[in-house]
N, C-alpha and C positions, 0 to 999 in steps of 0.2 A: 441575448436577442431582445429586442423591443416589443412588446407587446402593444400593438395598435388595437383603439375602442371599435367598436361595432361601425361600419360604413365609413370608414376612415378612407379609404379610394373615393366618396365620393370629394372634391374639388372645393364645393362650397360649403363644406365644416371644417375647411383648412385653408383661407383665404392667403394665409402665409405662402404657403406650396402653390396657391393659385400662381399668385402673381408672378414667383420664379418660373414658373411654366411657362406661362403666358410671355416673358422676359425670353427667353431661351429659346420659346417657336417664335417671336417677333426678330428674335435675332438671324436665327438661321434661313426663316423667308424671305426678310430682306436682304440677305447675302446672296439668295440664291435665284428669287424670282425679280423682276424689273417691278417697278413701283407701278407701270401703268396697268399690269397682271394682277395687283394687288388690290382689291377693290376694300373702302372703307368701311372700318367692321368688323369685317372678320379675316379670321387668321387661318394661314396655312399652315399646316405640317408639311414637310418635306422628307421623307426617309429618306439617309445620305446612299450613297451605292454600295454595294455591296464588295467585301473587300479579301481578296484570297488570301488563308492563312494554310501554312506549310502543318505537318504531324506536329512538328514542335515549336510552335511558334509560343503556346499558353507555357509550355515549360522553360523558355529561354528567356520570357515575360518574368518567371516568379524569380527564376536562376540571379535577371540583376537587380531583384532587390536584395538579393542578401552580399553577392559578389563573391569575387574569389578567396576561399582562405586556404593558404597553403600549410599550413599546421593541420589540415584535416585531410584523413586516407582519403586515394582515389576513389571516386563511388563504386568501382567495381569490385572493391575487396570488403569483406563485411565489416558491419560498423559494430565491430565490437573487440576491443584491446586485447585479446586472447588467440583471434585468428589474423588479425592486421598482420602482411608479411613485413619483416622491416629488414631484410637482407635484397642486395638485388636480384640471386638464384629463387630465392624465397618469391620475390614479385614475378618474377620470370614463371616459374613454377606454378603459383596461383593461377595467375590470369592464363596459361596455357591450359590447365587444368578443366576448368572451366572452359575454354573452347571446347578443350576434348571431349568434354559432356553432352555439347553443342552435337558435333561430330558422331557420336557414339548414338547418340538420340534421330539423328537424321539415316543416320546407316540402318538400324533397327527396321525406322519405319519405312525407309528401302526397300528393304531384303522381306518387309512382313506386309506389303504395300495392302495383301489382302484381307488381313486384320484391321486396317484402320480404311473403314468405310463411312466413319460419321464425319458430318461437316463440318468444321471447327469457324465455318465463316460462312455466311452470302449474304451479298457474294461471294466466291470462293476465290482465295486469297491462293496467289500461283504456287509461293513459297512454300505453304503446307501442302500440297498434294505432291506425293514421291512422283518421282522424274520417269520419263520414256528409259525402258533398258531395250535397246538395239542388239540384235545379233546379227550373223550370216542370214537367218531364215525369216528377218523380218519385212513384213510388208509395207512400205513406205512409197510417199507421193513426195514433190516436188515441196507439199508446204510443212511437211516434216523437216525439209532443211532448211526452208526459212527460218524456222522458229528456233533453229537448233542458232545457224546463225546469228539471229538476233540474241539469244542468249549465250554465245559465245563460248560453246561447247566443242570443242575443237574438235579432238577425235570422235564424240559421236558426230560430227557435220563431217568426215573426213570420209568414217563407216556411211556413213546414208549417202552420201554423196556414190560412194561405190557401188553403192546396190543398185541407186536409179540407172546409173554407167550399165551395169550387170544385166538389170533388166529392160533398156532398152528407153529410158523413159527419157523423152524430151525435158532437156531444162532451161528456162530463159536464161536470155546474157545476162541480162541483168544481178539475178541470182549466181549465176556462175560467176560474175564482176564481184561482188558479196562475199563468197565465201574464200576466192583472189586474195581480198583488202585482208578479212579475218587471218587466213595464215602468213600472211608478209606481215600482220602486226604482232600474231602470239609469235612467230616462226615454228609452229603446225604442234608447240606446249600450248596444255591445259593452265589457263591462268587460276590463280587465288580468289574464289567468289569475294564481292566486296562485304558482307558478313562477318567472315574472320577476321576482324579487326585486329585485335590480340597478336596474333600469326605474324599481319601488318608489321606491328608495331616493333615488334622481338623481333626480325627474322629480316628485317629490308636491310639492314645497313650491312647487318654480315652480307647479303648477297649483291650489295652494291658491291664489296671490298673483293669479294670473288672473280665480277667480271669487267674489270678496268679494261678497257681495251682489248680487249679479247677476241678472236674471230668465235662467237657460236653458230653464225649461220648455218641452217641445212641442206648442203646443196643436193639437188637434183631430186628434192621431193617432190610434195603434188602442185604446189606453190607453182614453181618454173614450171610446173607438166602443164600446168593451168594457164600460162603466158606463151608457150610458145604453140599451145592448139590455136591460140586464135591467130586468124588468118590478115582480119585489116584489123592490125594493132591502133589504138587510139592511142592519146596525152594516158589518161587515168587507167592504164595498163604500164605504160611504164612507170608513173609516179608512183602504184604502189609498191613495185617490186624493189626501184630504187630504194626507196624509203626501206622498205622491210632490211633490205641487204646495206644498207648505211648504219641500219641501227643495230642490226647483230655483225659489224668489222666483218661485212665481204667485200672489203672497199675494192677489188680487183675489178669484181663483175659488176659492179653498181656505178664505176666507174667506166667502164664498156661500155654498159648502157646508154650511161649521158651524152659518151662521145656519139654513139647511135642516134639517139633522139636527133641530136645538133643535127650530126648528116642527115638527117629524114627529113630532117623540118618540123619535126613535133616540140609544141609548144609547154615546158613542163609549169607546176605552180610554184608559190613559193614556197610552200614547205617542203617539199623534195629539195629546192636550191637549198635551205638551212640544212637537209640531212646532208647536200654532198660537201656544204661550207666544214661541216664537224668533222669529215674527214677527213681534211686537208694535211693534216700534220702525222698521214698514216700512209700521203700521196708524196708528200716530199720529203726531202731533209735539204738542213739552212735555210734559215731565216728571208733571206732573199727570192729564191724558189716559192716557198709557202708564202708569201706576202706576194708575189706575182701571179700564184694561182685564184689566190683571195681573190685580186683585183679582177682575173679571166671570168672568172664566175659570177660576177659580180657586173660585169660589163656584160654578158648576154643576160642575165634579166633586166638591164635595164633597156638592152636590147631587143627583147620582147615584152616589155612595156608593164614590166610585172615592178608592183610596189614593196620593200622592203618592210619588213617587221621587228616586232620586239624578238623573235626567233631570230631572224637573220642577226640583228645586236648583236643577240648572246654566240653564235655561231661563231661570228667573227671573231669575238672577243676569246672563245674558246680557244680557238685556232692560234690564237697571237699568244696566250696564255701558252704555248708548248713550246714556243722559240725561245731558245737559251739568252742567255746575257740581261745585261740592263739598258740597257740605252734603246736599242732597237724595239723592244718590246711595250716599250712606254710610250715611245713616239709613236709607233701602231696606233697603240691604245686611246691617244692623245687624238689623233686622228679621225680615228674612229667613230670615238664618241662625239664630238665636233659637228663632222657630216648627220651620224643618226639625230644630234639635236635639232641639225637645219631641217631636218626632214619631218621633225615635232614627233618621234618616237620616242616614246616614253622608257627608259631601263628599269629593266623589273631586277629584283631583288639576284635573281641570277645574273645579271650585268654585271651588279657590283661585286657578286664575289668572284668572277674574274678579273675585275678590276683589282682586287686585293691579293690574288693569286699572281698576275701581273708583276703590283707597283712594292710586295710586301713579301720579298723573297729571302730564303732564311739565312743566305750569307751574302744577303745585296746590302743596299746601302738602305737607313733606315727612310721611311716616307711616312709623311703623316696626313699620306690620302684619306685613311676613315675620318679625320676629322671631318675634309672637304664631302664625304659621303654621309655623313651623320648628319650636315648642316641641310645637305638635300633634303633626307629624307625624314628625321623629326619627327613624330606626332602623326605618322601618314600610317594607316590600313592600309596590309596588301591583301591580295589573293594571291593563290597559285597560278603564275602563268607559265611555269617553266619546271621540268621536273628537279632543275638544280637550287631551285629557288630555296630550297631548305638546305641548303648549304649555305648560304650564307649565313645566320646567324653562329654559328660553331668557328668558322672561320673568324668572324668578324672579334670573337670573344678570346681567336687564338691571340690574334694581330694584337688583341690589348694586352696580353700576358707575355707571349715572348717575343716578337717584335716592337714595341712602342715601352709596355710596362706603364701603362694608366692608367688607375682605376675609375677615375672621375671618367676620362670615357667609356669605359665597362660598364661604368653604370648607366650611361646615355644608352647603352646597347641593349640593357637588360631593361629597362623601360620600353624600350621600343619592340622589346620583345612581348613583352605584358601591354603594352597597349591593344583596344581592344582584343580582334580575333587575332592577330599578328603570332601569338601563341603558336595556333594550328601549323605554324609556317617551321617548327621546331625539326620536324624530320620524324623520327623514329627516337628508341631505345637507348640505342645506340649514340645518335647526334646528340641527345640530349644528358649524356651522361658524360661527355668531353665537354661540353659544354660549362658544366656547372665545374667540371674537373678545371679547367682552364678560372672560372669565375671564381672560385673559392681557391684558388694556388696566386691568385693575384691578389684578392683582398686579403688573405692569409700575411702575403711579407710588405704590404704597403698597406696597411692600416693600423691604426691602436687596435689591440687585441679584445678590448671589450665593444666597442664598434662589430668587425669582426662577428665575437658569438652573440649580435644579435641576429646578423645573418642566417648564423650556424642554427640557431637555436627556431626561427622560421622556417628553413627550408630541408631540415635533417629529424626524421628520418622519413617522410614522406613523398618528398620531390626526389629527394637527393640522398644517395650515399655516399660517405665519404672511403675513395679506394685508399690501399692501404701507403701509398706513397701523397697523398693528400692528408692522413691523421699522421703522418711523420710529421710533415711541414705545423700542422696545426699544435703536436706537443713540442715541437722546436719552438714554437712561436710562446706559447705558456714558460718554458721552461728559461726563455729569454727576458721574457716580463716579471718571473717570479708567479706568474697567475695560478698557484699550487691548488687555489680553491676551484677554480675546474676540474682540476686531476677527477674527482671521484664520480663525475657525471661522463665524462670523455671516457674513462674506464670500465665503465657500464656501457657506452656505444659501443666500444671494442669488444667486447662480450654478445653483446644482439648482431652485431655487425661480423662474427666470425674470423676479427682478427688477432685473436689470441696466439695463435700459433705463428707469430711472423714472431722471431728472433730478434729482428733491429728496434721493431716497434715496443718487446717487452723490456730492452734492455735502457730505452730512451726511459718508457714509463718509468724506470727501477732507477734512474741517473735522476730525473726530474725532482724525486724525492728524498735522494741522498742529496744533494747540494741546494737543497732548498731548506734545510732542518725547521723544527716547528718548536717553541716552548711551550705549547700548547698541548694538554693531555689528551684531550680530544681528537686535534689533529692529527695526534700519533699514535692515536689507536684506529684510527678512520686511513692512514697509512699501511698500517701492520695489517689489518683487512682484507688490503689490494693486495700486497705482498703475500698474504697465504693462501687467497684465492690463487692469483697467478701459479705459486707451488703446486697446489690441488689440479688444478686445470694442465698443466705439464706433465703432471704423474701420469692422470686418465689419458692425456691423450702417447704420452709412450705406451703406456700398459694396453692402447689398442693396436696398436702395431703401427700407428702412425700410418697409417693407409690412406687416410685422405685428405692430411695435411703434410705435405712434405718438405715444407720451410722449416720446422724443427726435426732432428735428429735423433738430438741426446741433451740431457742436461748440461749447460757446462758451468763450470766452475767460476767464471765473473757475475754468469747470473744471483746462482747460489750463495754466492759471498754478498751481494746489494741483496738479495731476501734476508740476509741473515742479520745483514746491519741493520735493516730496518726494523724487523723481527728484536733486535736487540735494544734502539730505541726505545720503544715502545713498551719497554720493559715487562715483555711477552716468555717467560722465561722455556713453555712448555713450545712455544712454535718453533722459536729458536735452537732447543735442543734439539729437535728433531730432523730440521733441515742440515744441523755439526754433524748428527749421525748418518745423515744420509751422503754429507760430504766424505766422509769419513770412513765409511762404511763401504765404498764404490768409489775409492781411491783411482782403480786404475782402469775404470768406464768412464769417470768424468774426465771432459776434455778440460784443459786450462786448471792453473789455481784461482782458490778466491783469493782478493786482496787482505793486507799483512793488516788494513783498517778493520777488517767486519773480524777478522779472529779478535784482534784487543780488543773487541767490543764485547764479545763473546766471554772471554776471559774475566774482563771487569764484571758483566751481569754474572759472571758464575758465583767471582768472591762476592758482589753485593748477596746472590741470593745464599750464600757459605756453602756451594758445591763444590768442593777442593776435586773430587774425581772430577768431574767432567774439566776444570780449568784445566787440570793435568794432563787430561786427554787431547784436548787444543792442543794443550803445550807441544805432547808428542807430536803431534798433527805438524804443526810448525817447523818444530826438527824434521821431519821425515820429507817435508816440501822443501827443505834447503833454508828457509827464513835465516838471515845471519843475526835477526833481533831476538829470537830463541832466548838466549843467555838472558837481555832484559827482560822479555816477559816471565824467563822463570826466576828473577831475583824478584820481580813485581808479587809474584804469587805467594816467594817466600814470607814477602814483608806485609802482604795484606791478609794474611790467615794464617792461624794456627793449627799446621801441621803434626800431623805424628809422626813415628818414626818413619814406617812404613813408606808415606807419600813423601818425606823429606828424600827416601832414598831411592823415589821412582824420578824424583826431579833431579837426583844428581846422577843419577844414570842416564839420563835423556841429553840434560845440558852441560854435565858435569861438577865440576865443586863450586866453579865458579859464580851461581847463582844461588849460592847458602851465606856470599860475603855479604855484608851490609854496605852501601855506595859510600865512600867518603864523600867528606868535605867539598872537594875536588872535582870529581865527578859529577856532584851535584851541580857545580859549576858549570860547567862545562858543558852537560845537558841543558 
């Protein structure tokens, strides 16, 4: 901090700061006031006006100057490497957690409403003070349901609505039109406060996947009870019911409707016209039919003088998007969008991913529309205009992996995804985790591999984990390049990441490093490591009953033969033994043999370390597994250690005599 002298604000013992002053109100006066206002002389100030800033306006201020890094936790998980979840149960689990807390804290102060009488704000902030609890017995007015509707409490507006009924009380239309709209939009369920985010974020995409097309409407609740008391039905009594009944699949009755309005002469808006356009492909079958309806529907708003929107776009585009084949559904589409551009309607992000749901079908022919849609949109911020509108980017990212197969466009996606707020536009949990699955299974087999783990090494484990058919492809991609010096960091994600226990993925790891060999001591003790971890972590997890990993079984015996090679590189003689006797030992538990390479391994590390029992015991081993190389490895054993009687005549009882001859000439040959 600067320390300024005594009377340092006054102007004239700082003629420096005068004049920029003086500079700075002459600049702003004469921007602002006319010269003939301006009298010679003297100077005006001008205070600019005043300028509304949002809760978070200073915090989004400080946020871009440092920017986004995605190497650092979500801010919602603590900043500190001990509680960081880095699994995605583990993220799931946290941030739920923490709602729950949320939750548990509001319920409390519910149920104890008359414990907490101090003010924690004034004014008093709605959020804090526990909620109205309605029963049968309570006394309620008219503006008790306003409020309940405006805050969009379904069943209690459902219950207070009853009572005023019960007790006689007059309610305006108006309010009655009110609490109409609220349950044709919940369908008479209690929504998710906008609070839980968290909840949000884990929990939308499973329950997108739940209700594809589904009919949930409820019929003959208070909704309908509520439409057909009134007597001179208006437009904004059918528009809401339609709508409600379009968007929970009552296409039967919502389609009654409309044909009603027609007859009546009621004029509907246009968003009703986009709920009944989304149903179209639940009104017909073939393509010709649903493309004549299109057009029917389409020809009375233009016949009641109503103008089309980015909804109606997307509607259409929907609609055409569920017509089989290729040809017809393009040329729709082609059409379509054509007309919407003369009409200067802009396609929002859900446009285009019916356009690509359309033009990029999984056994049509290939099209290389996203290019033409990526050149559109470029460098552009959206917003949400549509609730599909976050499907597009997951789609867009499929179309580059198994459709197209380009990662140079992948990456035009994924900028445009990190441009500005475009992010927000990701969807959920869920979108976001096929997402990056899709973006990392592309750069994975079409990139140099060190390219690649810079990727990796950015967006893992904090954005992204990798699922376990994603760290396939990524040690395929190592194990193809020779990249062995990854092995022991990739091997630690698989340990944080909980995929230990997948069988394919430990038998790659255990392959990677057999056919990669190291002359390096280091690197073949930094091998022998992973290999006796992996043993260790096998054991625990059989000896727990395997209960809540069920992709391992049992040990089997390919595994155990690649621990044991490597184990015997590494020239580890005590890990090694142990994993022979556990081979050995549980003969006829283990599934499969090891291979006839990890026993001679075996073998030789015995005679280097001059254990004749244990070679002996292989040897048996060998014999007993059917090995026809038996014979060789016990003439091997005769001729590299000195024997006593003893073991000379456990080797010729195993192999027989034949492995006490010394190889001729001949043989040597021949070998």
């Amino acid at each position: 901090m600067i320390n300024l002298p005594k009377h340092a604000c006054r102007l004239n013992l700082y003629p420096s700061i005068r004049n920029v002053t003086v500079k700075y109100v002459r600049h702003q006066s004469s921007s602002s006031i006319p010269a003939s206002q301006s009298p010679k002389g003297k100077e005006k100030i001008v205070i600019p006006a005043r300028v509304e800033r949002g809760p978070t306006d200073i915090l989004n201020a400080l946020s871009s100057t440092v920017g986004f890094d995605p190497t650092a936790a979500h801010y919602k998980y603590h900043d500190d490497p001990f509680l960081i979840p880095i699994t995605n149960s583990n993220k799931k689990s946290f941030a739920m957690a923490q709602e729950a807390g949320r939750k548990a804290a509001r319920w409390i102060r519910q149920e104890n409403s008359k414990l907490f009488q101090h003010k924690e704000a004034d004014p008093p902030v709605e959020a804090f003070i526990p909620t109205m609890i309605y029963t049968e017995e309570s006394q309620v007015e008219e503006s008790d349901l306003q409020k309940l509707i405006d805050n969009a409490e379904v069943k209690d507006a459902v219950l207070v609505y009853q009572l005023l009924q019960k007790n006689n009380v007059e309610i305006k239309p108006e309010v009655k039109q009110s609490l109409f709209e609220l349950l044709c939009f919940f369908n008479h369920e209690e929504s998710l406060p906008d609070e839980y985010i968290e909840e949000r974020w884990f929990r939308q995409g499973v329950a997108e996947r739940g209700n594809r097309q589904k009919k949930t409407w409820k019929d003959f609740e208070l909704g309908e009870q509520l439409f057909h008391e009134v007597q001179d039905k208006q437009p904004k009594h059918y528009c809401a019911l339609i709508r409600g009944m379009a968007k929970y699949y009552q296409v039967e009755k919502a389609w009654a409707l409309y044909q009603e309005s027609i007859e009546k002469g009621i004029q509907l808006d246009t968003t009703t016209f986009n709920s009944l356009l989304q149903i179209v492909s639940s009104l017909r079958e073939g393509y010709e039919k649903r493309w004549e309806l299109l057009c029917e529907i389409m020809t009375v708003m233009n016949t009641q003088g109503l103008r089309p929107n980015v909804g109606t776009l997307n509607a259409v585009l929907q609609a055409i998007s569920t017509i089989g084949g290729y040809n017809y559904p393009r040329n729709y589409a082609v059409k379509t969008l054509a007309e919407f551009r003369r009409l200067n309607i802009e396609p929002s992000l859900a446009s285009w991913y019916h356009v690509l749901v359309i033009f990029c079908r999984e056994r049509g022919p290939v099209s290389h529309v996203l290019h033409d849609i990526m050149n559109e949109i470029e460098n552009k911020e959206f917003k949400i205009l549509d609730p599909k509108d976050t499907l597009f980017f997951v789609t867009a990212m499929d179309v580059c992996r198994n459709h197209l197969h380009d990662k140079d466009l992948a990456k035009r996606v994924d900028a445009l995804l990190h441009y500005k707020d475009n992010y927000d536009l990701i969807g959920d949990s869920y979108k976001e985790s096929i997402y990056y699955r899709h973006y990392f299974s592309l750069l994975c087999t079409a990139e140099p591999l060190e390219t690649f783990m810079q990727t990796y090494h950015m967006l893992v484990p904090n954005v992204y984990i990798p699922e376990p058919t994603i760290m396939e492809e990524i040690l395929k991609s190592i194990d193809a390049n020779g990249a062995t010096e990854h092995l022991p960091q990739i091997w630690s994600h698989m340990i944080q990441f909980e995929h230990t226990s997948r069988e394919n993925l430990l038998t790659l790891v255990l392959q990677i490093i057999i056919t990669n060999p190291s002359s390096d001591p280091e690197t073949d003790e930094r091998y022998t490591t992973i290999a006796w971890d992996m043993y260790n972590r096998l054991e625990e997890l059989l000896a727990a009953g395997n209960r809540s990993r069920p992709q391992v079984t049992s040990l089997s015996g390919p595994i155990l033969g690649d621990i044991l090679t490597i184990c015997c590189r590494g020239k580890d003689m005590v890990k090694a033994q142990t994993v022979f006797e556990k081979l050995n030992s549980q003969q006829n538990s283990i599934v499969g043999d090891p291979g006839l390479e990890s026993l001679r391994l075996f073998i030789q590390l015995c005679i280097d370390e001059r254990q004749p029992s244990l070679a002996i015991g292989c040897l048996q081993y060998c014999a007993e597994s059917g090995f026809p190389e038996s014979v060789d490895l016990g003439r091997h054993i005769c001729s590299s250690l000195t024997l006593d009687e003893t073991h000379t005549a456990k080797v010729k009882r195993i192999v027989g005599p034949a492995a006490l001859e010394q190889p001729t000439v001949d043989d040597a040959k021949s070998k």
